[in-house]
FINUBA-761898 format. One line per field, with one value per residue: y, z, x of N, C-alpha, C in turn; residue in three letters. Coordinates in Angstrom, 2 decimals. Layout:
N
n_yy <- c(Y, ...)
n_zz <- c(Z, ...)
n_xx <- c(X, ...)
ca_yy <- c(Y, ...)
ca_zz <- c(Z, ...)
ca_xx <- c(X, ...)
c_yy <- c(Y, ...)
c_zz <- c(Z, ...)
c_xx <- c(X, ...)
res <- c(ALA, ...)
END
This chain:
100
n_yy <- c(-1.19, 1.19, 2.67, 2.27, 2.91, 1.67, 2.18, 1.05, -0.75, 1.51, 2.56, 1.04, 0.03, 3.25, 2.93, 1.08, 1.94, 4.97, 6.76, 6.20, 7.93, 10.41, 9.13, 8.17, 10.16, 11.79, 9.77, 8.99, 11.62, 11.59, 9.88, 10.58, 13.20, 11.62, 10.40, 12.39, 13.68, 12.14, 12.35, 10.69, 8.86, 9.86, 7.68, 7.40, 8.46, 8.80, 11.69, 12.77, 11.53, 12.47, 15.36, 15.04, 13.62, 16.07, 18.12, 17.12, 17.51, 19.91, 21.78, 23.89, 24.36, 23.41, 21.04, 22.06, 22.18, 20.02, 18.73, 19.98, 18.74, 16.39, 16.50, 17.45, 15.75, 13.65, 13.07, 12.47, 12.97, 15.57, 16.44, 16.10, 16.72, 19.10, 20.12, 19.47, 21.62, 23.57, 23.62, 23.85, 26.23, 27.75, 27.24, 28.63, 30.77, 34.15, 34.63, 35.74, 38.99, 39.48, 42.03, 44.50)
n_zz <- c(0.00, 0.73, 0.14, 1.26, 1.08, 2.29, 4.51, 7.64, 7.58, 7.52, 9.83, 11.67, 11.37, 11.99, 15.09, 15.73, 15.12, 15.44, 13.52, 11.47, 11.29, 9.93, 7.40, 7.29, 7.21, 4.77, 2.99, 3.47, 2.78, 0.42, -0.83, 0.26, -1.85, -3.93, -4.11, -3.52, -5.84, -8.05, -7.30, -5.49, -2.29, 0.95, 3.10, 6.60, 9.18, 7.89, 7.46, 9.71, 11.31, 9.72, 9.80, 12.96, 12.95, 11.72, 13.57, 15.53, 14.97, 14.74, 13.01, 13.45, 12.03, 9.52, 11.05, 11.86, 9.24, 7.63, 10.06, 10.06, 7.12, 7.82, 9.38, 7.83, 6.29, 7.01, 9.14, 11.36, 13.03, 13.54, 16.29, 17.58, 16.05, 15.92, 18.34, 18.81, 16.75, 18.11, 20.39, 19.46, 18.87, 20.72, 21.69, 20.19, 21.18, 22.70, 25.89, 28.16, 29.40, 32.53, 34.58, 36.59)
n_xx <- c(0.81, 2.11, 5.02, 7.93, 10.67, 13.39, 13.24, 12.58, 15.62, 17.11, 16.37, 16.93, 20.02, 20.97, 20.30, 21.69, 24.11, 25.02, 26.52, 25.17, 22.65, 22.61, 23.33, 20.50, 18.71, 19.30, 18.52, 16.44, 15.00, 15.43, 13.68, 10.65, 11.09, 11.36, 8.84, 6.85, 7.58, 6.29, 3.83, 2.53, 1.24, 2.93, 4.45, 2.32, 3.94, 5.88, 7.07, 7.08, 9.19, 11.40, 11.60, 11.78, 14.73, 15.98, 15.22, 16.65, 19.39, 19.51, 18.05, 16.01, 14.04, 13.61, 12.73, 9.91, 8.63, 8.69, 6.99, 4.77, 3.98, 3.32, 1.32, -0.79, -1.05, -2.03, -4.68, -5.11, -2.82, -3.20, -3.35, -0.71, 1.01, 0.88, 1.05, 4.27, 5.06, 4.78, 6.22, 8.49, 8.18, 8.10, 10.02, 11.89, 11.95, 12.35, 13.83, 11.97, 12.00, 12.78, 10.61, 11.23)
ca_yy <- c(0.00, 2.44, 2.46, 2.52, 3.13, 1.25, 3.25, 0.10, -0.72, 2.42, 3.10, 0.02, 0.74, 4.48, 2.39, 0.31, 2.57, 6.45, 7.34, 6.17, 9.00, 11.01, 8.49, 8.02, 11.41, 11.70, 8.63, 9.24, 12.77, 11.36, 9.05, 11.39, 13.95, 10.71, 10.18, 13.54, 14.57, 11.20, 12.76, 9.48, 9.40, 9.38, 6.77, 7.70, 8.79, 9.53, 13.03, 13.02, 11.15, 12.93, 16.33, 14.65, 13.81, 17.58, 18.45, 16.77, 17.88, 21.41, 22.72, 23.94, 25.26, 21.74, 20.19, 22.35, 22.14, 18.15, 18.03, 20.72, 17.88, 14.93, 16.88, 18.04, 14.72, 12.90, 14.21, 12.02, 13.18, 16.86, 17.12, 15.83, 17.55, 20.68, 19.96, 19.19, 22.46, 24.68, 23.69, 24.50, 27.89, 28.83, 27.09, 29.51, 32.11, 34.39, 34.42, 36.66, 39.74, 40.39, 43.42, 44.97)
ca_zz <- c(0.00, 1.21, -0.40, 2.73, 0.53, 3.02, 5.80, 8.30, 7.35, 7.51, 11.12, 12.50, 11.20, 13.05, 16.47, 16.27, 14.53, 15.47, 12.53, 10.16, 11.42, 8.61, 6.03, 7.26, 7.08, 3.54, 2.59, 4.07, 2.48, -1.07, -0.80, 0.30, -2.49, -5.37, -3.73, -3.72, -7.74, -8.64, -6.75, -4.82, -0.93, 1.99, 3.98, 7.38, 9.67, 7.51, 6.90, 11.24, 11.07, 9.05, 10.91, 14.11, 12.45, 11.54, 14.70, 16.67, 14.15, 15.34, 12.24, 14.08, 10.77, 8.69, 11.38, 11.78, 8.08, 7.94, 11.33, 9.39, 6.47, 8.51, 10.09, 6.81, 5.15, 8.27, 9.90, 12.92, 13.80, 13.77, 17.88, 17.98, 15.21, 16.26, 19.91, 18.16, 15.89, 18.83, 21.35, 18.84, 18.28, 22.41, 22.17, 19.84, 21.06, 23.52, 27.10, 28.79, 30.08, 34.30, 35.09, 38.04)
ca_xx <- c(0.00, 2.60, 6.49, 8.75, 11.84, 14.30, 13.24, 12.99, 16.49, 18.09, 16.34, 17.91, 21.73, 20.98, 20.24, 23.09, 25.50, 24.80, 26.71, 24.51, 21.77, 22.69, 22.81, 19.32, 18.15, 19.76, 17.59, 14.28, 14.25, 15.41, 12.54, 9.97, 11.01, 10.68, 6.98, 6.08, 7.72, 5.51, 1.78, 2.60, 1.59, 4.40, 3.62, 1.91, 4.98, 7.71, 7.22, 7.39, 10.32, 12.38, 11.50, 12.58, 15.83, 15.91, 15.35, 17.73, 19.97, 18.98, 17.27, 14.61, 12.49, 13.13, 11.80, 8.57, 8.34, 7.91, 5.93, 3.48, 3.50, 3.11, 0.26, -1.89, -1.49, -2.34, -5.16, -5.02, -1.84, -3.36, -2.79, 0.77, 2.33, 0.76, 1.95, 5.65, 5.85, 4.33, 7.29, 9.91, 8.60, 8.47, 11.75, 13.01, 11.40, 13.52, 13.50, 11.42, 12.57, 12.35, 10.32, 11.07)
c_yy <- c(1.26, 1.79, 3.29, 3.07, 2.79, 1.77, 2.30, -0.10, 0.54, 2.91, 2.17, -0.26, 2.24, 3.76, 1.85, 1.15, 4.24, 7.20, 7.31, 7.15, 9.78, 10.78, 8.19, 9.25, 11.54, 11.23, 8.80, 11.11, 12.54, 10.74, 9.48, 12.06, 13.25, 10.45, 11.57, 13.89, 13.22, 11.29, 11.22, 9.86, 8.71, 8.36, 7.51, 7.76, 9.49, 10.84, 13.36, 12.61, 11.93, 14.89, 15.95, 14.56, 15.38, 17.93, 17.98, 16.93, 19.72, 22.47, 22.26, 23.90, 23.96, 20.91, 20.31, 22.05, 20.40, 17.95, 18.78, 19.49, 16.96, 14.87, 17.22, 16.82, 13.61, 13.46, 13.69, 11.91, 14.71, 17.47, 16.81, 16.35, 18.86, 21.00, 20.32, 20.80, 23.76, 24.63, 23.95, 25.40, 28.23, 28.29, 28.62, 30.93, 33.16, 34.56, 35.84, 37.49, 39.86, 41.55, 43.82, 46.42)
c_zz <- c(0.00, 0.53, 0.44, 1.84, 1.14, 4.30, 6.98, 8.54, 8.04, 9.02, 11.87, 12.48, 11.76, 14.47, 16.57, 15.72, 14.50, 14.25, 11.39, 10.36, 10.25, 7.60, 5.75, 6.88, 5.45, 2.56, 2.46, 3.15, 0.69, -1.47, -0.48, -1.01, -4.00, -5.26, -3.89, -5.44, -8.79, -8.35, -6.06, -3.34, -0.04, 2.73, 5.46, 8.60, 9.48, 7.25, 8.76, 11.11, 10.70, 9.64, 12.24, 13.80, 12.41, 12.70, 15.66, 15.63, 14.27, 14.25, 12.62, 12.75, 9.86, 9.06, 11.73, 10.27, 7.85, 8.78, 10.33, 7.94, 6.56, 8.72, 9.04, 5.49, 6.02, 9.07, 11.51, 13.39, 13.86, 15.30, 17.81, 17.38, 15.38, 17.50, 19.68, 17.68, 17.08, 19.98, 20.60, 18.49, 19.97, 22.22, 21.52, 19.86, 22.52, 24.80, 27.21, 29.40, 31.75, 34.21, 36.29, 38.39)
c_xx <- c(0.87, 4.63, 7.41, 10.02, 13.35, 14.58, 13.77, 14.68, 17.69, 17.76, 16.59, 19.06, 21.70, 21.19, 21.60, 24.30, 25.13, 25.13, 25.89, 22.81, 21.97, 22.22, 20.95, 18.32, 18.25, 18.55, 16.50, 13.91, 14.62, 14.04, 11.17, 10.17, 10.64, 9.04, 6.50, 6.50, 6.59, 3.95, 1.66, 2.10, 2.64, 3.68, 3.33, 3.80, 6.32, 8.43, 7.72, 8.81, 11.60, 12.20, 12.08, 14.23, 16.16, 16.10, 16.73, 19.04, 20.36, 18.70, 15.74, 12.73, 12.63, 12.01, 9.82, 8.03, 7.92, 7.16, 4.54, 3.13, 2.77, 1.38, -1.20, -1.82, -1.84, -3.05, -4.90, -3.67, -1.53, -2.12, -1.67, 1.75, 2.19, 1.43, 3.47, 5.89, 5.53, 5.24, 8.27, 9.67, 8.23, 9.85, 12.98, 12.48, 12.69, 13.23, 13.08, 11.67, 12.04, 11.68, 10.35, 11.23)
res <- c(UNK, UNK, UNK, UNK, UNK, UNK, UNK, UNK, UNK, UNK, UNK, UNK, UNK, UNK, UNK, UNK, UNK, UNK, UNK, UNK, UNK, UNK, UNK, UNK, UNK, UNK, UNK, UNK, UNK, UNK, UNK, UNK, UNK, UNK, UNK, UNK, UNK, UNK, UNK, UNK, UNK, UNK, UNK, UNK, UNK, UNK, UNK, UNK, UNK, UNK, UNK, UNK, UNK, UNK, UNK, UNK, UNK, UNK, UNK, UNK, UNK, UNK, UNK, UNK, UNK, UNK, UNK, UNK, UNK, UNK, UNK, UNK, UNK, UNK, UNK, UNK, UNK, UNK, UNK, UNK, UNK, UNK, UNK, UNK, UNK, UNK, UNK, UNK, UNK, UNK, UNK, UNK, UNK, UNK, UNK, UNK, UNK, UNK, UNK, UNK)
END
């Protein structure tokens, strides 16, 4: 139904081998961008996925940008990706000045 593109794979050489986080990221967003230039759909997660990557990566705006995908091609993962992109913008928002 859904064309994983070696995702499985590539997120079980990340676990055991940290280095290959990258290669995974790499992967998962080549494979997304052949599903989307084909009007293909992502499979349910991977657009999250690959925002998380992003994220912990510390591109904050990649990763809102895929959670906002994840979220408008997935409705039932409205609340969680909205939850997700709404703590990385207080995160990068700036601390609050003291008034005194």
């Amino acid at each position: 139904m859904y064309q994983w593109g070696g995702y499985e794979n590539g997120l079980y050489k990340s676990y055991h081998d940290p280095n290959q986080v990258e290669a995974l990221r790499i992967d998962l967003e080549n494979h997304i961008n052949d599903l989307e230039s084909q009007q293909q759909t992502v499979a349910p997660g991977l657009y999250a996925e690959l925002g998380t990557l992003y994220f912990q990566k510390g591109d904050s705006d990649a990763a809102k940008r895929y959670y906002a995908k994840e979220r408008d091609a997935w409705p039932e993962s409205r609340g969680f990706m909205t939850a997700m992109i709404e703590t990385i913008e207080r995160r990068q928002q700036p601390p609050a000045k003291d008034v005194q």
